[in-house]
C-alpha positions as CSV (number, residue, x, y, z in Angstrom):
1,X,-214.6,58.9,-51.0
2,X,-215.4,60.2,-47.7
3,X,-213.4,62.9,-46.4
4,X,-211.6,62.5,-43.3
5,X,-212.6,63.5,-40.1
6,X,-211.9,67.2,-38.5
7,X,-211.0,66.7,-35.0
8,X,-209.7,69.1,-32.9
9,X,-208.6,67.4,-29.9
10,X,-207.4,69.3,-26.8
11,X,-204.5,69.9,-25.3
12,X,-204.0,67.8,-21.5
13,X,-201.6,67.7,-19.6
14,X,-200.9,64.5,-17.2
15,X,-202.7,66.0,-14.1
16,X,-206.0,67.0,-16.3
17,X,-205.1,63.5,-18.5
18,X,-205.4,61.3,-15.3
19,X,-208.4,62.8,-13.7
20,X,-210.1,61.8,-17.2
21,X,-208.9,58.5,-17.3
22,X,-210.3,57.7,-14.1
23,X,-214.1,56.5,-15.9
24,X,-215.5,54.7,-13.0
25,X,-214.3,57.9,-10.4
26,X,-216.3,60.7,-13.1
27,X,-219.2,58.4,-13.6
28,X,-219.6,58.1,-9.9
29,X,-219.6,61.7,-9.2
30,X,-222.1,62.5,-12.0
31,X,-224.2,59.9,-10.4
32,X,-224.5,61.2,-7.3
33,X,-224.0,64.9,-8.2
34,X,-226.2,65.7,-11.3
35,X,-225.4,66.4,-15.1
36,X,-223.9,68.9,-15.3
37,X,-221.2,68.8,-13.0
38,X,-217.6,71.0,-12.7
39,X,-215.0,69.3,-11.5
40,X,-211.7,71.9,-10.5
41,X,-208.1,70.8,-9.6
42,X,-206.8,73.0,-7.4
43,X,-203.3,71.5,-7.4
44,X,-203.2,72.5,-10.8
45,X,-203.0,76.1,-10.1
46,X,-200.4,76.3,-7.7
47,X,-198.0,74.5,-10.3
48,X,-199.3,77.3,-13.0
49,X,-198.0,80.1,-10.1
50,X,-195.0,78.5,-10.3
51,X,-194.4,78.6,-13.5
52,X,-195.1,82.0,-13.7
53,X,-192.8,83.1,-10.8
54,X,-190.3,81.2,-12.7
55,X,-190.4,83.8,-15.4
56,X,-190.0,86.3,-12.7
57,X,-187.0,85.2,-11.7
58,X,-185.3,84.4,-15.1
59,X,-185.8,88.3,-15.9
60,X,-184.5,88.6,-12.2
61,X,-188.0,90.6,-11.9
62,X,-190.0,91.4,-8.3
63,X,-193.7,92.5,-8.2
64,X,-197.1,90.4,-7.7
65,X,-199.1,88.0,-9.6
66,X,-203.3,88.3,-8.9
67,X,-206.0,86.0,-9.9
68,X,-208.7,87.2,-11.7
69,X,-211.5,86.0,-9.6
70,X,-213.8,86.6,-12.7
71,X,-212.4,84.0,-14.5
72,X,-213.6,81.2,-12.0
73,X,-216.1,81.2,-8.5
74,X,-214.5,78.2,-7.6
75,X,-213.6,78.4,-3.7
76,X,-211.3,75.4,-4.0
77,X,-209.3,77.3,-6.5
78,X,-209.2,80.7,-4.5
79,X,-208.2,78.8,-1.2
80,X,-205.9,76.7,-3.0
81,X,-203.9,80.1,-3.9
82,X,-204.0,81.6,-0.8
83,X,-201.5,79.0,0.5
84,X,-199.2,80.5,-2.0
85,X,-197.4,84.1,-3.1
86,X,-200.1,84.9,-5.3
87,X,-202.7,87.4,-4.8
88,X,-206.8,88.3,-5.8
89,X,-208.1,90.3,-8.4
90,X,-211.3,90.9,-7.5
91,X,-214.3,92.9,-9.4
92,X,-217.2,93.3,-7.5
93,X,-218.4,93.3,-4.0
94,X,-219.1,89.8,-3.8
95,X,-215.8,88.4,-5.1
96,X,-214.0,90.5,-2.6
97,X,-216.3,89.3,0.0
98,X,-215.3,85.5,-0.8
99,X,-211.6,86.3,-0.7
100,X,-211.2,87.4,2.7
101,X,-212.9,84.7,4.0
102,X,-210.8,82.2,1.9
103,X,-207.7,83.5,3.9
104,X,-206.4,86.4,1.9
105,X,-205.4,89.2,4.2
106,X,-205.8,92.7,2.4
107,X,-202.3,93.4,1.6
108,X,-203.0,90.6,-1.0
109,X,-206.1,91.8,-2.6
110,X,-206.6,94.3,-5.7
111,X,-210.0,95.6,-6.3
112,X,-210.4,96.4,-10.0
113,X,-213.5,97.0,-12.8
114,X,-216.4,99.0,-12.2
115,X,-216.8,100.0,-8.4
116,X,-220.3,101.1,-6.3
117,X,-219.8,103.3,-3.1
118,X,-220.4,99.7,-1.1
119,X,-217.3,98.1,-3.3
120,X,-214.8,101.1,-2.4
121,X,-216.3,100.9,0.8
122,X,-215.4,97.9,1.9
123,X,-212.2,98.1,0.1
124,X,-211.0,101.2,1.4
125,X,-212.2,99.8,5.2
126,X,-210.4,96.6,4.5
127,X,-207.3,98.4,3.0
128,X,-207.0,96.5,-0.2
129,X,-205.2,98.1,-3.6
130,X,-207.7,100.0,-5.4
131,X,-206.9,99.8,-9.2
132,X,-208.6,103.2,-10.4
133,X,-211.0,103.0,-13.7
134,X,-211.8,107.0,-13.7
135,X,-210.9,110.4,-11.8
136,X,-214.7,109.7,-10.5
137,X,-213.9,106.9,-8.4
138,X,-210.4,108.5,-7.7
139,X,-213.2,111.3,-6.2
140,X,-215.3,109.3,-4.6
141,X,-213.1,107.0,-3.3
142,X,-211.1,110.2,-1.4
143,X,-214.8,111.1,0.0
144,X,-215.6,108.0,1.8
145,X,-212.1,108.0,3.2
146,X,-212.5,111.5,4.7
147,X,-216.3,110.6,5.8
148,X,-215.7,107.6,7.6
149,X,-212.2,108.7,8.7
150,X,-210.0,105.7,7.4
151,X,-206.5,105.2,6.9
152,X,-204.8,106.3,3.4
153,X,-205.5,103.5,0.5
154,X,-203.1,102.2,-1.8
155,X,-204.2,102.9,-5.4
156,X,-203.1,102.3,-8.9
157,X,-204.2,104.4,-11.8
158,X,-205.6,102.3,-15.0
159,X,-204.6,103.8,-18.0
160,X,-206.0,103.5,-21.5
161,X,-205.7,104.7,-25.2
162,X,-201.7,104.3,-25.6
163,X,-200.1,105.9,-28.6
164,X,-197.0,104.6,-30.6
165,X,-194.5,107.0,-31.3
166,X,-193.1,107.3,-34.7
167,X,-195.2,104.2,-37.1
168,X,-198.4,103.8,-36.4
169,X,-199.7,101.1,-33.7
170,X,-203.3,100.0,-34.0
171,X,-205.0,100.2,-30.3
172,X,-208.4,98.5,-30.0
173,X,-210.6,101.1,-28.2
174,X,-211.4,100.2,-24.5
175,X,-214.3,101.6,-22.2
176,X,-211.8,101.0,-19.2
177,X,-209.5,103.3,-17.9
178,X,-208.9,106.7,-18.3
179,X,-207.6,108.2,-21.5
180,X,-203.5,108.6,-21.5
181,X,-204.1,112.3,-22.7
182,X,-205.9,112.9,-19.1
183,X,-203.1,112.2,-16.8
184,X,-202.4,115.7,-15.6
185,X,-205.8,116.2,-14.4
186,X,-205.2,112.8,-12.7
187,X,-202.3,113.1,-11.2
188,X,-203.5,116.7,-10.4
189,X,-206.6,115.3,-8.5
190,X,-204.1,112.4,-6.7
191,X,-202.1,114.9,-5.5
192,X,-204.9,117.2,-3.8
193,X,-206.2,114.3,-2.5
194,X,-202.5,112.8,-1.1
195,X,-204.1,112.5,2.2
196,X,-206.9,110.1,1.5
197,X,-204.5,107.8,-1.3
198,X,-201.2,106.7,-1.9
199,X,-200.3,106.2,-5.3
200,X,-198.2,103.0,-5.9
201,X,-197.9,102.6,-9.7
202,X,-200.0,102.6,-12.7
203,X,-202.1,100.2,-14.8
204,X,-203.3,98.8,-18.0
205,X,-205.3,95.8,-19.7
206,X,-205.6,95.3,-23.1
207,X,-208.4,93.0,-24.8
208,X,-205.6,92.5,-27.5
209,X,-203.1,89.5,-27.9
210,X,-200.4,91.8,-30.1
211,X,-197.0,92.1,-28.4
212,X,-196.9,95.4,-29.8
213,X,-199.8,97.3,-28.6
214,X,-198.6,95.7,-25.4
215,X,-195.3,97.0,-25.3
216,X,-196.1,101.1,-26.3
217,X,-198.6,100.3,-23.5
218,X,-195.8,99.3,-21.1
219,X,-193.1,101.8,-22.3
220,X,-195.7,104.7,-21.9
221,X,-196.5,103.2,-18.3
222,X,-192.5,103.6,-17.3
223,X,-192.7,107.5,-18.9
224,X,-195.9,108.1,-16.9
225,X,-194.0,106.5,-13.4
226,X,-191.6,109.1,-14.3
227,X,-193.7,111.9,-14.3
228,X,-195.3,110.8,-10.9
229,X,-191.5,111.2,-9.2
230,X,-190.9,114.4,-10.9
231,X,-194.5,115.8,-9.0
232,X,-193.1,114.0,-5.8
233,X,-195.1,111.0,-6.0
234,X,-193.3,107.6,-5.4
235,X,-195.2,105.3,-7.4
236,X,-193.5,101.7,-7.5
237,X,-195.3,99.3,-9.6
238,X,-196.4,99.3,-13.1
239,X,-199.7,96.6,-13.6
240,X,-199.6,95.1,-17.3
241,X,-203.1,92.9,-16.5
242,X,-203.7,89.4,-18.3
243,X,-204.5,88.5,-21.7
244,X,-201.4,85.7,-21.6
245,X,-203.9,83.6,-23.0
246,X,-204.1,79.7,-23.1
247,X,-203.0,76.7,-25.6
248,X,-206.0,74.8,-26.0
249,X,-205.3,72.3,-28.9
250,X,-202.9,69.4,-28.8
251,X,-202.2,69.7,-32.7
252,X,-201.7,72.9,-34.5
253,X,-202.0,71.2,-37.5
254,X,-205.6,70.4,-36.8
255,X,-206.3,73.8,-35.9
256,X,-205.1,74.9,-39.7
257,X,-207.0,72.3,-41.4
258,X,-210.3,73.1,-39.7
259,X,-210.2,77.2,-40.3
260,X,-209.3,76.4,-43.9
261,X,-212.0,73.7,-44.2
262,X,-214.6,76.3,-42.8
263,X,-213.3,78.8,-45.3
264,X,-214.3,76.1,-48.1
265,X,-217.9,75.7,-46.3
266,X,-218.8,79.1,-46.0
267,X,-217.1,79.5,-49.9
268,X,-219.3,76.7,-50.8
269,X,-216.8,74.3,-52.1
270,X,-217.8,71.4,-49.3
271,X,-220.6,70.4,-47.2
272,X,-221.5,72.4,-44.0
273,X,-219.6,72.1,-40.7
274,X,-221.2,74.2,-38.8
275,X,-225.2,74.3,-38.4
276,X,-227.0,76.0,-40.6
277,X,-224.0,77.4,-42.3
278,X,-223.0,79.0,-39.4
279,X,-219.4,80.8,-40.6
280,X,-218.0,82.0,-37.5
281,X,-217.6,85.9,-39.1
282,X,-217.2,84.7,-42.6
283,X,-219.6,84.9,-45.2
284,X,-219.5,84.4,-49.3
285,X,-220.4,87.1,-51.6
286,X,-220.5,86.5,-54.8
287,X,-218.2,83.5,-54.5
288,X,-215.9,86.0,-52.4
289,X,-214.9,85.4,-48.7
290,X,-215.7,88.3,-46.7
291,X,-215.4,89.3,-43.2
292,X,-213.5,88.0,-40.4
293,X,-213.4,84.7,-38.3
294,X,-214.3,85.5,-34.8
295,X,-212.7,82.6,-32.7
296,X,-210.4,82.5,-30.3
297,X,-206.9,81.3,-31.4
298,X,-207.2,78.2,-30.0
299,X,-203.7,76.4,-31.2
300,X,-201.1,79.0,-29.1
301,X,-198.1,77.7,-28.9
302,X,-196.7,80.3,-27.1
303,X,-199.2,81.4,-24.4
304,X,-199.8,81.9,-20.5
305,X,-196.1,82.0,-19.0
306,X,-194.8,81.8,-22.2
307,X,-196.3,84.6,-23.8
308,X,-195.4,86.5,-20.6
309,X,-191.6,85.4,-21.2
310,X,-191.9,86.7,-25.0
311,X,-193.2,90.0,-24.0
312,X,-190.6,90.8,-20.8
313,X,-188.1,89.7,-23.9
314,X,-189.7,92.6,-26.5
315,X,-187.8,95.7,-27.4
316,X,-189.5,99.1,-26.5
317,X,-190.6,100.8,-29.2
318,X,-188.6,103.9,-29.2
319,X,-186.3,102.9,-26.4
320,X,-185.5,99.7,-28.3
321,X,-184.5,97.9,-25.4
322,X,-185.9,94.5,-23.7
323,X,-189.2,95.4,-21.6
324,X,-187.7,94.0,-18.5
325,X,-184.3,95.9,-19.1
326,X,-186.6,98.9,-18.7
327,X,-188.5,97.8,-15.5
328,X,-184.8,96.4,-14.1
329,X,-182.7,100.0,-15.0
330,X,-186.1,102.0,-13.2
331,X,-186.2,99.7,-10.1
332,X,-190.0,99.2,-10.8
333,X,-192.0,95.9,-9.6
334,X,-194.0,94.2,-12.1
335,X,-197.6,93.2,-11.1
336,X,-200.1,90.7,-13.8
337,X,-203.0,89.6,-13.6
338,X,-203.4,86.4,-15.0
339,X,-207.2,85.0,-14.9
340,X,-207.5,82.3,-18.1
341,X,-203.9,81.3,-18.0
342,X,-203.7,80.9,-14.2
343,X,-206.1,78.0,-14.1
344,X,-205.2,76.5,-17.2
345,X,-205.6,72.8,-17.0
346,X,-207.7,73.2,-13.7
347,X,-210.8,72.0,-15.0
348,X,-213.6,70.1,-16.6
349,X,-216.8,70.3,-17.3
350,X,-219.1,66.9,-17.6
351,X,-221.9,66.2,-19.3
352,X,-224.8,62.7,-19.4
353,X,-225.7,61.8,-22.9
354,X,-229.6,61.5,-23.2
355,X,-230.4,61.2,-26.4
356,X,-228.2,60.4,-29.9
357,X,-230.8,60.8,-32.9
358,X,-230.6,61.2,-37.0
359,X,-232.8,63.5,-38.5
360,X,-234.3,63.3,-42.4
361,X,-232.0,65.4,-43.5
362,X,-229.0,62.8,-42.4
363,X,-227.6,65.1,-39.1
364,X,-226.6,63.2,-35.9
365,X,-228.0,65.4,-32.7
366,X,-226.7,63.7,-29.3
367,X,-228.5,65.8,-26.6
368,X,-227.1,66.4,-23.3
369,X,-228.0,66.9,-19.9
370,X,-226.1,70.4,-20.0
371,X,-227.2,73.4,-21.8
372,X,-224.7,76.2,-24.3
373,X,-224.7,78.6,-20.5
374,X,-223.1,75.7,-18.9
375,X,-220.0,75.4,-20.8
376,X,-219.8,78.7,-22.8
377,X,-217.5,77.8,-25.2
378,X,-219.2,79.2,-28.2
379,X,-219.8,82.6,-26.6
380,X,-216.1,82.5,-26.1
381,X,-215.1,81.4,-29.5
382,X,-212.9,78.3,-28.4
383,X,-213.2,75.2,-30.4
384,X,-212.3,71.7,-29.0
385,X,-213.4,68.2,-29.1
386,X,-215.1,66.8,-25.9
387,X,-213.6,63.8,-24.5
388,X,-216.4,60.4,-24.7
389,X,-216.0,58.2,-21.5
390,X,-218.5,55.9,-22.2
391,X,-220.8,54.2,-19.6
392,X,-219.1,50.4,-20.2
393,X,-215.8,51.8,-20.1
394,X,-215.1,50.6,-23.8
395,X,-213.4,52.0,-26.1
396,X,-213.5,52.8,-29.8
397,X,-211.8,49.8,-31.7
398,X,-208.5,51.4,-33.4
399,X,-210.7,50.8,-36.8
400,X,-213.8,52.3,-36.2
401,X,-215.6,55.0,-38.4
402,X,-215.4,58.7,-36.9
403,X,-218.9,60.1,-37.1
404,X,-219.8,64.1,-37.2
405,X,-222.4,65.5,-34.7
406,X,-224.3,68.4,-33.7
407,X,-224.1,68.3,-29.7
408,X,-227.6,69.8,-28.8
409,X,-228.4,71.1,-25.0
410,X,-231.0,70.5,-22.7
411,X,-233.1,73.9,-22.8
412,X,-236.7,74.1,-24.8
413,X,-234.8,76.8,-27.5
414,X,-233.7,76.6,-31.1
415,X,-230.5,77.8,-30.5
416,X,-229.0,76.1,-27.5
417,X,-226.8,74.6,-29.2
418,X,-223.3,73.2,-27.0
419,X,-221.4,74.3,-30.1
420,X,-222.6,75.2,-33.5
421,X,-219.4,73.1,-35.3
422,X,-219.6,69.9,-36.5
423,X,-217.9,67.6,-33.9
424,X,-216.2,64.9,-35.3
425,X,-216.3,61.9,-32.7
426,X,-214.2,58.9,-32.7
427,X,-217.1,56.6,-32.6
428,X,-220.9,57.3,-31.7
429,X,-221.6,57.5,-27.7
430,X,-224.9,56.6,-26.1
431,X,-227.2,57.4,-24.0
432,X,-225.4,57.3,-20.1
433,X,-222.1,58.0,-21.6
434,X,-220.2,61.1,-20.4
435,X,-219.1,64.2,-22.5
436,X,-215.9,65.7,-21.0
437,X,-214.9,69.7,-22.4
438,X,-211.6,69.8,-21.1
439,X,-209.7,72.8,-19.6
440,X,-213.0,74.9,-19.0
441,X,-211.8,76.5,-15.6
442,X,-211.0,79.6,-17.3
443,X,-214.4,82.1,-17.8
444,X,-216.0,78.1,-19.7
445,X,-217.6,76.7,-16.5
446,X,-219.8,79.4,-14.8
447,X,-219.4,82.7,-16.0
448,X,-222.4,82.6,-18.4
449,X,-224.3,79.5,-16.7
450,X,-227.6,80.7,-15.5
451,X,-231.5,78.9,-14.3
452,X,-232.7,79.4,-17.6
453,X,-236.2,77.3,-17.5
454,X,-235.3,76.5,-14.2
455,X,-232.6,73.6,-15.3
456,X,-230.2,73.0,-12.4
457,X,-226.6,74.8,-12.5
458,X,-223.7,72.2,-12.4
459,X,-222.2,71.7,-9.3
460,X,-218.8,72.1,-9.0
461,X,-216.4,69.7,-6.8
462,X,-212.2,69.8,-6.4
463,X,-210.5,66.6,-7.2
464,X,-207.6,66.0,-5.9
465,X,-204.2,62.9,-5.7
466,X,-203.8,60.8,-2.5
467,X,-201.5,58.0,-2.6
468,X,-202.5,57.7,-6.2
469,X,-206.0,57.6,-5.8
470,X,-208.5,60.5,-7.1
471,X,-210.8,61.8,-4.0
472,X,-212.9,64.6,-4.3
473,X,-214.9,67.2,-1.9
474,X,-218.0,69.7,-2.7
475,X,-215.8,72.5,-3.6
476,X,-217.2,74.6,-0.7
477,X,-216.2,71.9,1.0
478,X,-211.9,71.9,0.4
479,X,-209.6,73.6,2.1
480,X,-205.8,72.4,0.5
481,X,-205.1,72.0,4.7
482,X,-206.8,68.8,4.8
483,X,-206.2,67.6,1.1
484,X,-203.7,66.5,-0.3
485,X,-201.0,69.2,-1.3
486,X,-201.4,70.7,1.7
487,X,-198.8,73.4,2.2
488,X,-197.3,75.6,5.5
């Protein structure tokens, strides 16, 4: 007896559900525009700011939400938020460059990460937030000011290496931030340097998605603000970064079955689903599972605004009382920086069919015009079924067989593979047909994609509602003033 098929179908809601629905409209645009193509929904994100101001306000919180510009190039999307409250987190040169001329005016920008003397620069001249990494750029940041004679900046200081008081709380090492057991020297070197910065809170970002480590982090962050008043400093705002993550599956129950039908695969006890035995972190030894699976938690039911809700809502570790009690009782502004969960739903990347093929060995390979850069999801860890929209515009019959396939890319190596996993398909699509990977707005759609044997890099356009009627514009080509959703 055949075993039934894995899916792992994603999670859409209606905005992302419609778009995707609309065959003829997608079909179209891949036509004219090229496999592969990005298609963003910048109404999307302004809904997602909302929701996360509405957790603001049921903690009766103040303080600023920033995009992390890394997480998407998209000039639709950036535009699209500078319409709203929200502000830009940007990391590099460039990105900052975009943002201004999106219509961001500096009091709205945060320049974070790694920084060149041309970054701080520009920054410093433009009279964005500075989030500090290091007492270097703290130094060399306070040079150019005194150089080129400009007015004070306003700068946070990014924190790292938090330590729980009383039972031990694992901390994953990070290479950002200076170390916690620095901050005299720090605070020594923003003080001789008070005429050149102005010190407006403290930071921290944590590649974790524990509540704990996040909440010694946050408690430590309201001890250090108190510090910074007792030296004379009048620090504000404490930054907790992102990390809120996304929900990407519709069904957590398929998300359990899979993980413990790949345990079985690598343990031997079915066939493969994955190519070439591929166990994600997991290996056999000796009939013994070893190791550790290395996806992304891709069924989170609490995630983005949520999981900022459940952490505002956590007791302090020695203080024992709510996180946002702490920042309420202090007077202190809470500042995020959301980058995966702000453009959740805000996206999709599409892909032609060109070839479906067996092999000897009895593996289905359907070949796309797209290649693994294009849609990253592997390097990511996140697994999902892509949406078929075939060519005709039929659909599977209600009794038709699921089939599993390997979904190969377009580029002249072994291992360009769209996903190593089995996908299980609820019928076989052909050549012409569309692959949609759903919800890929966030670090999926261009953050790895690259001219690798000179292949084309999708294009991106924004889609957008009018009178009920998808239209669409070269994203360098909307501005939400003359789309629909167009706000004052």
């Amino acid at each position: 007896m055949r075993s039934s098929p894995l899916y792992l179908e994603p999670r859409l809601e209606p905005r992302l559900r419609s778009v995707l629905q609309a065959t003829d409209f997608l079909h179209t645009l891949v036509d004219a525009l090229g496999s592969p193509l990005n298609v963003v929904l910048p109404e999307q994100i302004t809904e997602n700011e909302e929701r996360f101001r509405a957790v603001y306000q049921r903690h009766h919180l103040s303080g600023d939400l920033y995009f992390a510009h890394k997480a998407n190039r998209s000039s639709a999307l950036v535009r699209q938020l500078a319409v709203t409250g929200a502000g830009m987190d940007v990391a590099s040169l460039a990105e900052l460059q975009h943002v201004l001329g999106a219509g961001f005016t500096p009091d709205r920008i945060m320049a974070t990460g790694p920084k060149n003397r041309e970054f701080l620069w520009l920054a410093a001249r433009a009279g964005v937030i500075v989030n500090l990494d290091s007492k270097a750029e703290l130094e060399s940041l306070a040079e150019l000011v005194g150089k080129y004679v400009l007015p004070r900046v306003r700068v946070m200081l990014r924190l790292s290496a938090f330590q729980a008081p009383g039972v031990k709380v694992l901390s994953r090492p990070s290479r950002f931030g200076s170390h916690v057991s620095e901050l005299d020297t720090l605070l020594d070197a923003v003080e001789r340097h008070r005429d050149a910065v102005e010190l407006i809170g403290v930071a921290y970002h944590l590649d974790t998605i524990g509540l704990p480590e996040k909440a010694v982090a946050l408690e430590t962050c309201i001890r250090v603000m108190n510090e910074c008043q007792r030296r004379g400093l009048q620090p504000r705002a404490i930054d907790i970064g992102g990390g809120f993550g996304v929900n990407y599956l519709a069904d957590g129950g398929q998300w359990e079955r899979y993980t413990t039908e790949l345990t079985n695969a690598v343990l031997g006890r079915r066939p493969a689903l994955t190519w070439q035995g591929h166990g994600y972190g997991l290996r056999s030894e000796s009939g013994t599972l070893r190791g550790a699976l290395g996806l992304y938690p891709a069924h989170r039911p609490v995630a983005a605004e949520g999981y900022l809700d459940e952490l505002l809502s956590y007791p302090a570790p020695s203080l024992g009382r709510p996180l946002a009690t702490l920042l309420l009782e202090n007077l202190y502004d809470l500042v995020i920086e959301p980058g995966r969960a702000l453009v959740d739903q805000c996206g999709v990347a599409l892909a032609r069919v060109l070839e479906v093929r067996h092999t000897p060995t009895g593996d289905c390979l359907v070949r796309v015009e797209m290649n693994g850069g294009d849609v990253s999801l592997e390097e990511h860890g996140v697994l999902m079924d892509p949406v078929v929209i075939p060519r005709d515009g039929s659909r599977p019959a209600p009794d038709a067989e699921a089939v599993g396939v390997y979904l190969i890319g377009n580029l002249c190596l072994e291992a360009d593979l769209i996903t190593r996993r089995m996908v299980f398909l609820p019928g076989l699509p052909k050549p012409g047909d569309l692959l949609a990977f759903a919800n890929t707005a966030g670090y999926f759609m261009d953050f790895s994609a690259d001219h690798a044997l000179q292949q084309p890099i999708a294009r991106k356009v924004a889609a957008y509602q009018e009178n009920g009627t998808w239209r669409w514009r070269l994203d360098e080509q909307y501005w939400p003033i003359t789309c629909t959703g167009e706000q004052s």
